[in-house]
SESEVEX-131034 format. One record per residue (C-alpha): residue number from 1; residue in three letters; z negated, x negated, y. Coordinates in steps of 0.001 Angstrom, whole numbers. Layout:
BEGIN
   num   residuo         Z         X         Y
   NUM       Ala         Z         X         Y
...
END
This chain:
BEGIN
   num   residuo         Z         X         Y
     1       Unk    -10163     35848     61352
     2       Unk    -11172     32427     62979
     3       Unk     -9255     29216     62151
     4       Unk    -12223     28042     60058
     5       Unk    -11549     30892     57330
     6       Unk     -8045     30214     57187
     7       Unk     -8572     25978     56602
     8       Unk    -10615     27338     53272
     9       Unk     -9598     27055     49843
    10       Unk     -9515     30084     48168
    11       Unk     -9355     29945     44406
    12       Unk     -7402     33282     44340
    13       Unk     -4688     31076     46299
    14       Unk     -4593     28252     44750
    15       Unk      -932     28806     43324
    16       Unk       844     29496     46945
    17       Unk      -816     25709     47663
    18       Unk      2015     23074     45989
    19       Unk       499     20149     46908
    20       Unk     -2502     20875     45707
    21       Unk     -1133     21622     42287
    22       Unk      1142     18370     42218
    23       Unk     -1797     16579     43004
    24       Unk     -3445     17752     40112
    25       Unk      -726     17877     37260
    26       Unk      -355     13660     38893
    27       Unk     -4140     12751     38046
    28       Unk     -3859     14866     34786
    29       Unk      -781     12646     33880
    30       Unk     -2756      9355     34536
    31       Unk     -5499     10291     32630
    32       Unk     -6298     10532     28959
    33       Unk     -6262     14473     27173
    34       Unk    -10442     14465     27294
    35       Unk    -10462     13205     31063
    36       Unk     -8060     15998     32015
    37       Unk     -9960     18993     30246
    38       Unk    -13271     17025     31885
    39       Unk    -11129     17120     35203
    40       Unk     -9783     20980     34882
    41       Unk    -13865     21889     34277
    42       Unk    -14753     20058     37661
    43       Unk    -12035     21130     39749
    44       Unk    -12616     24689     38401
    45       Unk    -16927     24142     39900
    46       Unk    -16053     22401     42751
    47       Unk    -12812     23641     44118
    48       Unk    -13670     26142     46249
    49       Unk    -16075     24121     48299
    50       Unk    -13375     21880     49661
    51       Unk    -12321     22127     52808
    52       Unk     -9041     21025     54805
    53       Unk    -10070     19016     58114
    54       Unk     -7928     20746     61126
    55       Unk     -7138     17219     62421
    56       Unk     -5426     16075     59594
    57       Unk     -2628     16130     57879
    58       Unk     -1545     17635     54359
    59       Unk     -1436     13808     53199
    60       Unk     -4910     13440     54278
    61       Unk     -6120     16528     52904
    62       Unk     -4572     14824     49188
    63       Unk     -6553     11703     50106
    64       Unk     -9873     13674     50533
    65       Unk     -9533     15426     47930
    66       Unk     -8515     12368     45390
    67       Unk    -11738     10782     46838
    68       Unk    -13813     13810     45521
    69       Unk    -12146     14152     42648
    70       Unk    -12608     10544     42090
    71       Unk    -16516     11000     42967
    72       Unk    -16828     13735     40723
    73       Unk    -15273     11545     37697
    74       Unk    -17739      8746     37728
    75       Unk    -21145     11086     38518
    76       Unk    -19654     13173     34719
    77       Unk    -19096     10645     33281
    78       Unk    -21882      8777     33989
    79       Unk    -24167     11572     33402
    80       Unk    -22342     11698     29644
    81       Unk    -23244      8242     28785
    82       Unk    -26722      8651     30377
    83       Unk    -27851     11929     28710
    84       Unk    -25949     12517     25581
    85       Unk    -23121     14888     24634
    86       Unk    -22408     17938     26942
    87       Unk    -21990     20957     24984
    88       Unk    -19185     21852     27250
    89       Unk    -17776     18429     27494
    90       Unk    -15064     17719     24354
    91       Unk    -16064     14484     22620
    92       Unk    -13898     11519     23465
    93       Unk    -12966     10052     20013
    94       Unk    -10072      7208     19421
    95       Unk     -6559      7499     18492
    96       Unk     -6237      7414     14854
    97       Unk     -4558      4455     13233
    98       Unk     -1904      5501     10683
    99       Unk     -3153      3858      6789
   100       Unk      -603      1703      5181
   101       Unk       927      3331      1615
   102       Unk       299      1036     -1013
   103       Unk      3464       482     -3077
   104       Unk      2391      1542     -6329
   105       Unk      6120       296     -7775
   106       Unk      5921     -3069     -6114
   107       Unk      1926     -3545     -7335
   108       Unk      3611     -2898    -11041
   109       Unk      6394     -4924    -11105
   110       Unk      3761     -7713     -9988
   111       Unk      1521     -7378    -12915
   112       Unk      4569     -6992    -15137
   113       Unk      5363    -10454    -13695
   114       Unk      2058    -12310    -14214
   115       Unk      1816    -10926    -17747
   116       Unk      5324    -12332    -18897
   117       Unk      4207    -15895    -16692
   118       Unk      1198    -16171    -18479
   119       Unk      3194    -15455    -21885
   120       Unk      5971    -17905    -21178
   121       Unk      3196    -20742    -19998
   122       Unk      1162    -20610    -23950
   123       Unk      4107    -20879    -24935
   124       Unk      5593    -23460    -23480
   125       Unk      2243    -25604    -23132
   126       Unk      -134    -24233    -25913
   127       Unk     -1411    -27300    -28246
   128       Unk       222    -29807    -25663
   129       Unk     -1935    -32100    -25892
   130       Unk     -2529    -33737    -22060
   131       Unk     -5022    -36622    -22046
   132       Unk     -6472    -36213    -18697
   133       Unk     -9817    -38943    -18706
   134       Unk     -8682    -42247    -18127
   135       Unk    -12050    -43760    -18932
   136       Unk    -11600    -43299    -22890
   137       Unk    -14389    -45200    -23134
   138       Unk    -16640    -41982    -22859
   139       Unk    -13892    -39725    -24103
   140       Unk    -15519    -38095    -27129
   141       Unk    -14280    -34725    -26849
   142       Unk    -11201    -32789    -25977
   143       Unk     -9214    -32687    -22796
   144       Unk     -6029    -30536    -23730
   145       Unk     -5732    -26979    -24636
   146       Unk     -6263    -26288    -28425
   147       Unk    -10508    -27128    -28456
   148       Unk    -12140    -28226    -31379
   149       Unk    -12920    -26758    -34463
   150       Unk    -16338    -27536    -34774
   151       Unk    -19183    -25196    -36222
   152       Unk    -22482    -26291    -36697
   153       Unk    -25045    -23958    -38177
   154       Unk    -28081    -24397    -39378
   155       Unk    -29493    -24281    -42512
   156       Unk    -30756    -21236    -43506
   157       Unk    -34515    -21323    -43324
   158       Unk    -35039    -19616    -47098
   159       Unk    -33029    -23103    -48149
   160       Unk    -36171    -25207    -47407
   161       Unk    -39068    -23782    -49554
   162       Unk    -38646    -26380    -52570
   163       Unk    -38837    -29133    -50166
   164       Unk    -42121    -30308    -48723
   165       Unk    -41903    -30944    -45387
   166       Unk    -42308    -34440    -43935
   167       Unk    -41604    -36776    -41169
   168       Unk    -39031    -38869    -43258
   169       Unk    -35199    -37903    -42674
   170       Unk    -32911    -39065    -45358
   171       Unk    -29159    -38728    -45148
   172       Unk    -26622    -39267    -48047
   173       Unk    -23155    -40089    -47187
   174       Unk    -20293    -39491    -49736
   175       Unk    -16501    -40489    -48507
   176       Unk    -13756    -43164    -48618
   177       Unk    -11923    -45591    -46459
   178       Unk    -13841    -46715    -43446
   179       Unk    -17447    -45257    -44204
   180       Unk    -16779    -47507    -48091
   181       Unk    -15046    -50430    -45677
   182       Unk    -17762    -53111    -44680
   183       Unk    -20576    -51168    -45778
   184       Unk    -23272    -54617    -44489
   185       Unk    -21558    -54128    -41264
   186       Unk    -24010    -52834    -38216
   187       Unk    -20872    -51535    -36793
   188       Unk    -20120    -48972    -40129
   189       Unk    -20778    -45543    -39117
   190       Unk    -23683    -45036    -42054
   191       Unk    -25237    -48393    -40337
   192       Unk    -25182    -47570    -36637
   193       Unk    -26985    -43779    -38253
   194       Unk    -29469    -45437    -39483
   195       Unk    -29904    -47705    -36439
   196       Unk    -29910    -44872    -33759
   197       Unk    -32544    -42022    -35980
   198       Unk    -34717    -44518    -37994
   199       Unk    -33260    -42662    -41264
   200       Unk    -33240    -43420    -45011
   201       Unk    -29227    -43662    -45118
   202       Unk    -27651    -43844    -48433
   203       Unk    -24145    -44678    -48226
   204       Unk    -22290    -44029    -51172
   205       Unk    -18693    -44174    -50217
   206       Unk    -16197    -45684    -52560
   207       Unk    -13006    -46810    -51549
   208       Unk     -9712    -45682    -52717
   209       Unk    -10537    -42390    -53856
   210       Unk     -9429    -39133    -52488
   211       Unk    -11048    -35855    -51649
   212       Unk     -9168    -34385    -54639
   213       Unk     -8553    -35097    -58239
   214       Unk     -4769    -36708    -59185
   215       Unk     -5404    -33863    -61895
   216       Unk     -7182    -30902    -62533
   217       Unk     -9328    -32529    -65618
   218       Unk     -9865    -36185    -66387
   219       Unk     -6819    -38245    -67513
   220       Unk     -6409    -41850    -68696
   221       Unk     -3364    -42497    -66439
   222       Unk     -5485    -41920    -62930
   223       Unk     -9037    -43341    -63957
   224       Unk    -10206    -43115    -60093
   225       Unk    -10093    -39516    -60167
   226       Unk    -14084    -40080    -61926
   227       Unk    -14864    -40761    -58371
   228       Unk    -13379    -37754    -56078
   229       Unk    -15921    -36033    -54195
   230       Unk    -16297    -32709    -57086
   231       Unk    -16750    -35542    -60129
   232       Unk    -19191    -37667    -58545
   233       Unk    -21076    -34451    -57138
   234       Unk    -21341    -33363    -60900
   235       Unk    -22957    -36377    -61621
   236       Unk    -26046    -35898    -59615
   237       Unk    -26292    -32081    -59482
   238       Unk    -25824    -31611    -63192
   239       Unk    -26039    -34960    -64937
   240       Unk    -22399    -35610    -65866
   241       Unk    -22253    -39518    -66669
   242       Unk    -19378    -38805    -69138
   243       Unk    -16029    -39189    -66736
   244       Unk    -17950    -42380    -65156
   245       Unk    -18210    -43795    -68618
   246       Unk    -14281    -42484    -69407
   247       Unk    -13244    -44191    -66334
   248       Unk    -15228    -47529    -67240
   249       Unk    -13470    -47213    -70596
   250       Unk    -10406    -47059    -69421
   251       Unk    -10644    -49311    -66342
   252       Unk    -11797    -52366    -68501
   253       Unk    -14930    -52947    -65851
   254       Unk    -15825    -51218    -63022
   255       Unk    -14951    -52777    -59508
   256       Unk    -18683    -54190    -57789
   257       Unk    -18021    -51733    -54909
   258       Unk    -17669    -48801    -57498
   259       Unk    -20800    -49860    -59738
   260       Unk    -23031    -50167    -56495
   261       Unk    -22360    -46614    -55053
   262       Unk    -22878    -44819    -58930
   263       Unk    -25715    -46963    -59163
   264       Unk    -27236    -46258    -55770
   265       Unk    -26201    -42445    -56465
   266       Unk    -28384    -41879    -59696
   267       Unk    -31768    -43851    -57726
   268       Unk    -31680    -40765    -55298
   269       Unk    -34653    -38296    -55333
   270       Unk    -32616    -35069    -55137
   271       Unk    -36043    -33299    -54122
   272       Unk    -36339    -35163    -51250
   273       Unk    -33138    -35499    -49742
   274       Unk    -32670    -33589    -46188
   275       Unk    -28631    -33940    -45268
   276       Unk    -25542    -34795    -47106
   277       Unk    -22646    -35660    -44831
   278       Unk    -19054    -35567    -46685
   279       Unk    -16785    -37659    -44459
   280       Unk    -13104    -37912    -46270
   281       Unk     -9955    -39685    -44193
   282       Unk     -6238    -38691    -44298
   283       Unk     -5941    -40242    -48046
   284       Unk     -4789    -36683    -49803
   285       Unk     -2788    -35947    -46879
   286       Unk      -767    -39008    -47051
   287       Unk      -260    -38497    -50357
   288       Unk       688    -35177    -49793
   289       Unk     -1994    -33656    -52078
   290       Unk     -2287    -29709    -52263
   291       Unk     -4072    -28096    -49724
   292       Unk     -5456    -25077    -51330
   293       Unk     -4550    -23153    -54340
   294       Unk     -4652    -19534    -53234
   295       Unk     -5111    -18252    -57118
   296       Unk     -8228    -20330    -57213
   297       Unk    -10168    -21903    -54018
   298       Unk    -12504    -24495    -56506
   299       Unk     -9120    -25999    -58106
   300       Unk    -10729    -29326    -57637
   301       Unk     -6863    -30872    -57594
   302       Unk     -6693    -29719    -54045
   303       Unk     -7852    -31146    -50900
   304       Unk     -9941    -28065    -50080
   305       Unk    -10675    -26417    -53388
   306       Unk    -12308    -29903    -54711
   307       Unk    -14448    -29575    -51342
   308       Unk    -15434    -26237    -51810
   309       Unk    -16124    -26592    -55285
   310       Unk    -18638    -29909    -55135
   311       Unk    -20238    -27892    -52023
   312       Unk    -20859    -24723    -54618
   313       Unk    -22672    -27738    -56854
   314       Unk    -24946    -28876    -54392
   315       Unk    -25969    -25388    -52901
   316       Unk    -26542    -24022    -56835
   317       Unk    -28819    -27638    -57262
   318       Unk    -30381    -28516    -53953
   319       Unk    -30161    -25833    -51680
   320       Unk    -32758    -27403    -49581
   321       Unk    -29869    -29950    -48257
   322       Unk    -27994    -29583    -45169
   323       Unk    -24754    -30180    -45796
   324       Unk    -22265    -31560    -42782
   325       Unk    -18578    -31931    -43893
   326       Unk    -16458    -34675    -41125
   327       Unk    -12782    -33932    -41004
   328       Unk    -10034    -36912    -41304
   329       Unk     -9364    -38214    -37744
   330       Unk     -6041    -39099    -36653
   331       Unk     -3945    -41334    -39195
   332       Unk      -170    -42352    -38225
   333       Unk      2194    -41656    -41460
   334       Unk      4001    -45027    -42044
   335       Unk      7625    -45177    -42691
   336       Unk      9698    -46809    -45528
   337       Unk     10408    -49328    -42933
   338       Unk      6561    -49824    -41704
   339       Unk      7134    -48110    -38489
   340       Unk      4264    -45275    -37239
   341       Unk      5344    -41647    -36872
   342       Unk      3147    -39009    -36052
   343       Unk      1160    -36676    -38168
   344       Unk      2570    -33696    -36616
   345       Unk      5651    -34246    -37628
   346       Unk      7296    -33086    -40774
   347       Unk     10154    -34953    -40992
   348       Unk      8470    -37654    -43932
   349       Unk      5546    -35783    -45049
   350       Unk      6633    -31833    -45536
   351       Unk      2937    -31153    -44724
   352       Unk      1365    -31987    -41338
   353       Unk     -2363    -33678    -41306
   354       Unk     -3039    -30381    -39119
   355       Unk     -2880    -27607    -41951
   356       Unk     -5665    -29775    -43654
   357       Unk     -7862    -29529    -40678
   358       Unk     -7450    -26025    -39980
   359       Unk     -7737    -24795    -43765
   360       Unk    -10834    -27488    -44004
   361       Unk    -12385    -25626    -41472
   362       Unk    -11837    -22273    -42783
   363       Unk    -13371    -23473    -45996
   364       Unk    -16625    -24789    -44114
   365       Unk    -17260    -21905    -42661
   366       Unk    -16756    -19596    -45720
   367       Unk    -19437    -21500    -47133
   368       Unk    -21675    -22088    -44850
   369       Unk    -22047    -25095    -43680
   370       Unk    -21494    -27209    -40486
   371       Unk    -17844    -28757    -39472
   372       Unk    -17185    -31484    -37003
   373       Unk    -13958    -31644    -36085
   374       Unk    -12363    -35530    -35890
   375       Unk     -8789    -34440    -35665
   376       Unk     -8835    -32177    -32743
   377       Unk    -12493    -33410    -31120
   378       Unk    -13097    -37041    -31702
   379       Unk     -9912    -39003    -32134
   380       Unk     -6159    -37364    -31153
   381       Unk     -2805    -38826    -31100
   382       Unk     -3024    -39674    -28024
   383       Unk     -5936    -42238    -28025
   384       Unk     -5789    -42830    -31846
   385       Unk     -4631    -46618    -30612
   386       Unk     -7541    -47232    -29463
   387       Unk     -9854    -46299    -32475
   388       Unk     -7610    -47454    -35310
   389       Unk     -7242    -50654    -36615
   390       Unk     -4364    -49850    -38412
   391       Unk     -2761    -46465    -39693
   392       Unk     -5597    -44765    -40518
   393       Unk     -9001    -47179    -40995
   394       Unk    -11691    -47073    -37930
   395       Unk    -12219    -49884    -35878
   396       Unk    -15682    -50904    -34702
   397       Unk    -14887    -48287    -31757
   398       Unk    -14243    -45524    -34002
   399       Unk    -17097    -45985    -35877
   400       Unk    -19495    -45302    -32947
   401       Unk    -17221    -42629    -31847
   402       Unk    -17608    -40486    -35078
   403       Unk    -21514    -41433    -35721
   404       Unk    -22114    -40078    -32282
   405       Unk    -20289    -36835    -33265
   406       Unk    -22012    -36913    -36508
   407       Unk    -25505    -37143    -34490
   408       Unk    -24781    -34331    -32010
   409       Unk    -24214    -32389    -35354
   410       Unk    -27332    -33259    -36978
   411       Unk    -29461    -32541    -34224
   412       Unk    -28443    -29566    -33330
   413       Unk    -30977    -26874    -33615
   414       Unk    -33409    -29847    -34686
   415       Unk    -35267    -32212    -32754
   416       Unk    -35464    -35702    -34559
   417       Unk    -35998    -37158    -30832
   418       Unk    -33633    -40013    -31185
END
C-alpha cells in the first residue's frame, strides 16, 4: 500500500481519528443548531476528499481543514440566500421571545380603583360651581359642572293654521320686577328686543306681583293677586274683567303702572300675536310661596301650578303662540339685619331658589314649551354682583344679558335674520 493511500481519509475511519472529531464537535460548539446540521451535511459530501499533506503536521492538517470547512460555509450559505430554501437545508428561524402574562388581578383592582375615583370626585365636586372666564363680559353661559336647563322646542307646526302668515313678529311680555322697572328705558330687556329684531313688543309687566296668587281665589285682603300671571292670562284668553274690577274696588284707584299694562293688554289682537315670553323673578321664592301642589299641578297658589295653569289658557285660546317661559336669575335672600346670604342656603328661607328652577323646568317641558334657564345659564352666584343692582333687580348689564338669552331662544329653529 503506498504512503499516498494511507495519508487518505477514509470515512469508515473517521472515529480512530481524535483530532478530527474534536475539531468538529469545536466548530459545532461555535456555531448556531442550523449551522451545525448545515455543517454535519457538508462534512458528510466532502469529507472523504480531504487529504493530509505528508509535510505537515497534525496542527496543519486542522488548519486545512478549518479553511475548507470555512470555504464550504460561505459557498452554502451563499447559495441559500441566492436561490431560495434547500429542501435539505433546515430553515433558520429566530429564537422565540417569551410573551409577558397579563395580570388579570392587577388589571381589576385598577378598574375597581378608577370607578370608586370617579365616584368620590361627583361627589365631592358635582354642582361646585367654578367660574373659570375671567372676561365676564362675554360670559353668558355656564362654566361649572351642573349645565343649564334650557329646552327650546319649537312650536308644533299644526299650532299655526289660524294664523296667517306674515313678515311682522310681535312679542308679548308678561312678568314683574325688572322687565315692569323703567319700562321707557332703551336699556329694559323688552326695549333692547325690540331694538335688536325690529318687533312689535308689548310689554305688559306689572310690578309687585308674583307668579302665584296670595290665595287660591280672589280675596279683599291681597287685591294684587288680580294681577298674577293665571288672573291676568284669564283676562285676555277668556274675557275675565271681573277680579280687575274687584281689585280696583278694593284698591280705591289703580296705580298708573297697573292701569297702563291692563290697558295695553285688552288693545292686543290675539289673532295676530306670534310669541309670549313669561319672565317672573325670585318674588314667590322670597316669599317662600309653594312650589307645586302634588294633588293638583294648576293650583294657581303655587309658583308652578299658577304657571302651568295660565299656559293651559293660552294653548286652549291661541295655540298659534309660541310660548317662552324665563326662569328667575340669581337673587341674594336678605337678612333681618340687611346682610346678603345665598340662595342655596336654607338656613333663612327653608326652600332654596334652586327647587323652583328645577320643578319650573319640569313643568315647561310637560307642557311643551321652551325654557331658558337664568339661574343656572345666564346669571349664577358667582357673577350675580355684577348683574344686580341690588338683591334681586337687573342692572343695565343684566338686562342685555337675559334679552340675548331670550333671542338665542326665539330664533332657534327660525330665521328672523337679526
Amino acid at each position: 500500500m503506498s504512503e499516498k493511500k494511507q495519508n487518505k481519509i477514509s470515512p469508515d475511519k473517521r472515529s480512530m481519528e481524535p483530532e478530527w472529531i474534536d475539531l468538529e464537535e469545536d466548530i459545532m460548539e461555535e456555531n448556531t443548531p442550523e449551522e451545525t446540521n448545515l455543517q454535519k451535511d457538508i462534512y458528510e459530501d466532502e469529507r472523504p476528499r480531504l487529504k493530509r499533506s505528508p509535510s505537515k503536521s497534525v496542527s496543519g492538517d486542522t488548519e486545512t481543514v478549518h479553511k475548507n470547512l470555512s470555504g464550504q460555509r460561505n459557498v452554502s450559505h451563499h447559495k441559500n440566500t441566492s436561490h431560495g430554501k434547500n429542501a435539505d437545508t433546515p430553515n433558520r428561524r429566530p429564537a422565540k421571545k417569551k410573551k409577558a402574562k397579563l395580570n388579570f388581578h392587577a388589571i381589576l383592582l385598577t378598574v375597581i380603583a378608577l370607578v370608586f375615583a370617579v365616584i368620590a370626585f361627583k361627589l365631592l365636586f358635582w354642582d361646585k360651581r367654578q367660574h373659570h372666564n375671567t372676561e365676564r363680559e362675554n360670559d353668558t353661559t355656564l362654566s361649572f359642572d351642573t349645565e343649564a336647563l334650557d329646552s327650546i322646542i319649537p312650536l308644533d307646526s299644526s299650532d299655526t293654521s289660524q294664523k296667517e302668515i306674515d313678515k311682522d313678529l310681535r312679542i308679548l311680555f308678561l312678568g314683574n320686577g325688572s322687565l315692569a322697572d323703567d319700562k321707557t328705558s332703551d336699556t329694559n330687556l323688552a326695549n333692547i328686543v325690540r331694538e335688536k329684531t325690529g318687533a312689535t313688543v308689548y310689554n305688559c309687566a306689572i310690578p309687585a306681583t308674583y307668579m302665584s296668587m296670595k290665595n287660591e281665589t280672589y280675596m279683599n285682603s291681597f287685591s294684587y293677586d288680580a294681577f298674577s300671571f293665571y288672573l291676568l292670562c284669564t283676562l285676555f284668553t277668556v274675557g275675565n274683567t271681573e277680579t280687575v274690577s274687584w281689585a280696583e274696588r278694593d284698591l280705591g284707584t289703580l296705580p298708573e303702572e297697573v292701569t297702563e299694562s291692563i290697558d295695553l293688554l285688552q288693545s292686543i289682537d290675539y289673532s295676530e300675536l306670534d310669541v309670549l315670553c313669561v319672565y317672573y323673578d325670585a318674588a314667590d321664592y322670597l316669599d317662600q310661596r309653594s312650589v307645586v301642589d302634588l294633588e293638583d299641578d294648576t293650583n294657581p297658589s303655587t309658583f308652578c301650578g299658577a304657571l302651568n295653569s295660565g299656559i293651559e289658557l293660552v294653548q286652549e285660546n291661541y295655540p298659534h303662540i309660541r310660548i317662552i317661559v324665563m326662569s328667575p336669575s340669581y337673587a341674594y335672600v336678605v337678612d333681618e339685619n340687611g346682610n346678603y346670604s345665598s340662595s342655596f342656603e336654607t338656613g333663612i328661607l327653608s326652600e332654596p331658589l334652586s327647587t323652583y328652577i328645577g320643578i319650573e323646568a319640569q313643568t315647561c317641558m310637560g307642557a311643551n314649551v321652551s325654557f331658558v334657564d337664568n339661574f343656572y345659564g345666564s346669571i349664577y352666584e358667582e357673577i350675580a354682583e355684577e348683574y344686580l343692582k341690588d338683591n334681586i333687580l337687573l342692572n343695565e348689564k343684566g338686562h342685555a344679558l337675559l334679552a340675548d338669552r331670550f333671542l338665542d331662544a326665539l330664533n332657534r329653529f327660525h330665521d328672523y335674520d337679526f
